[in-house]
PAVEXDO-868276 format. One line per 4 residues: number of its first residue (from 1); for each residue x, z, y of C-alpha. Coordinates in steps of 0.1 Angstrom, whole numbers, plus 2048, in hexadecimal, padded with zeros to 3 digits. Example, Ala and Ser with C-alpha at 12.3 -4.5 7.8 and 13.67 -1.06 7.14 Angstrom:
<atoms>
1	87B:84E:7D3 ~ 889:847:7F5
</atoms>
This chain:
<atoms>
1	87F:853:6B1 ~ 859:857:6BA ~ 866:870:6D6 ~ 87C:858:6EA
5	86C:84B:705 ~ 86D:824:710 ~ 87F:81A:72D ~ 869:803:740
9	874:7F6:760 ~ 866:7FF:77F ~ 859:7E9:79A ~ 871:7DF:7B6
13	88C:7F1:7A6 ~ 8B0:7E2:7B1 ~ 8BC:7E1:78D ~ 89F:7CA:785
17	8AB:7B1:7A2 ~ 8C4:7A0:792 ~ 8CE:788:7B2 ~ 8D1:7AB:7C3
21	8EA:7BA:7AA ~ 903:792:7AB ~ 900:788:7D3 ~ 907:7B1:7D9
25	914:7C0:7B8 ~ 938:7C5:7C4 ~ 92F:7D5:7E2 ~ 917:7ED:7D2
29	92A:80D:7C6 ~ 90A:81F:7BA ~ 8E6:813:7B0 ~ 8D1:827:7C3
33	8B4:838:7AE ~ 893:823:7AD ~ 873:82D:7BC ~ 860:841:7A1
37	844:82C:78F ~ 827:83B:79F ~ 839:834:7C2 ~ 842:811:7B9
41	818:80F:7B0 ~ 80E:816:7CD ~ 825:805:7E5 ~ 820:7DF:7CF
45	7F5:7ED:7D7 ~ 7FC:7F0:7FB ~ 80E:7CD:7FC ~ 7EF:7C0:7EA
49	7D6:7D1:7FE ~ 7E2:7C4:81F ~ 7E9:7A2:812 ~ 7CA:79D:805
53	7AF:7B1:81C ~ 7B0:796:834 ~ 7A7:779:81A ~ 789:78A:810
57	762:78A:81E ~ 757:79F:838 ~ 743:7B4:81F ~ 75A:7B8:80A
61	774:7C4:828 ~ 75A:7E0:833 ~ 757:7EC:812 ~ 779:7F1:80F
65	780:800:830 ~ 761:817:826 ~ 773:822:808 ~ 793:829:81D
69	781:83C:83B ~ 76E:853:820 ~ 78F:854:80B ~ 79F:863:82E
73	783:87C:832 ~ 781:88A:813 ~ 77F:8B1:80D ~ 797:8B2:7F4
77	7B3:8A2:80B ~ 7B0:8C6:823 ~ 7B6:8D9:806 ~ 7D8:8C3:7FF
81	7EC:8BD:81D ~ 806:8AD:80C ~ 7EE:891:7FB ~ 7DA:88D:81B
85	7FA:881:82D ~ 804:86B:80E ~ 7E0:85B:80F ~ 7E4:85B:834
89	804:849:837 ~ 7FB:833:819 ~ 7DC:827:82F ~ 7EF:823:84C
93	80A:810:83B ~ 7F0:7F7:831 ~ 7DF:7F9:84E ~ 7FE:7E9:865
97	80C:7D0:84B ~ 7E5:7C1:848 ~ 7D7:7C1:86B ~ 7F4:7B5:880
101	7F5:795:868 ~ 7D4:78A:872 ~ 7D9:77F:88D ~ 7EB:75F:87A
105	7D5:75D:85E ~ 7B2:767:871 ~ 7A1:789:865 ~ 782:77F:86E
109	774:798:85F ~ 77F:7B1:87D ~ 76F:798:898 ~ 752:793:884
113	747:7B8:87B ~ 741:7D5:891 ~ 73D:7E8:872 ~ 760:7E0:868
117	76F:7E5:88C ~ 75F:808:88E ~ 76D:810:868 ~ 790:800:871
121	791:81A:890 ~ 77E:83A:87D ~ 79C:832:863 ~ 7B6:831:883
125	7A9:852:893 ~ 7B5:869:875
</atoms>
């Protein structure tokens, strides 16, 4: 017993969306495999990210693009060109679903900071 492991459900996995599985359930012939848990982490941290890097001071905003553009040129991302185009598309991914929405809830943290700006665009050149 102490070797069986607990099925736990995974984020965003159809066969947790129950209104999912009755509006389409007899159309669906096969549940398609959920996102691994470690996928399903990151994705609900890029949703948060970029919903909530706009809401925040400008401080805070340039330490956290800080923490991106350093995370981007890190050493040990040369050595692992698989995880550098994870972290890269991750970034990127966050990147478009947070900036484009300022515009209707006013970063005005990108206005207001050169710092930022330049950080935003060191992040975009990589």
């Amino acid at each position: 017993m102490a070797d069986e492991k607990v099925a736990q459900p995974i984020i965003g996995a159809l066969e947790n969306d129950v209104s999912e599985m009755y509006s389409h359930g007899e159309r669906i012939t096969e549940m398609p495999l959920p996102v691994p848990p470690a996928t399903a982490l990151v994705d609900a941290a890029i949703d948060l990210f970029s919903l909530m890097v706009i809401d925040q001071p400008v401080k805070i905003q340039e330490s956290a693009f800080a923490l991106i553009a350093a995370s981007v040129g890190d050493g040990n991302l040369v050595r692992n060109a698989g995880r550098k185009a994870a972290v890269t598309n991750n970034i990127v991914i966050a990147l478009s679903q947070a900036l484009p929405s300022h515009a209707y809830r006013g970063f005005k943290g990108v206005n207001e900071s050169d710092r930022l700006r330049n950080l935003i665009l060191e992040i975009l050149k990589v």
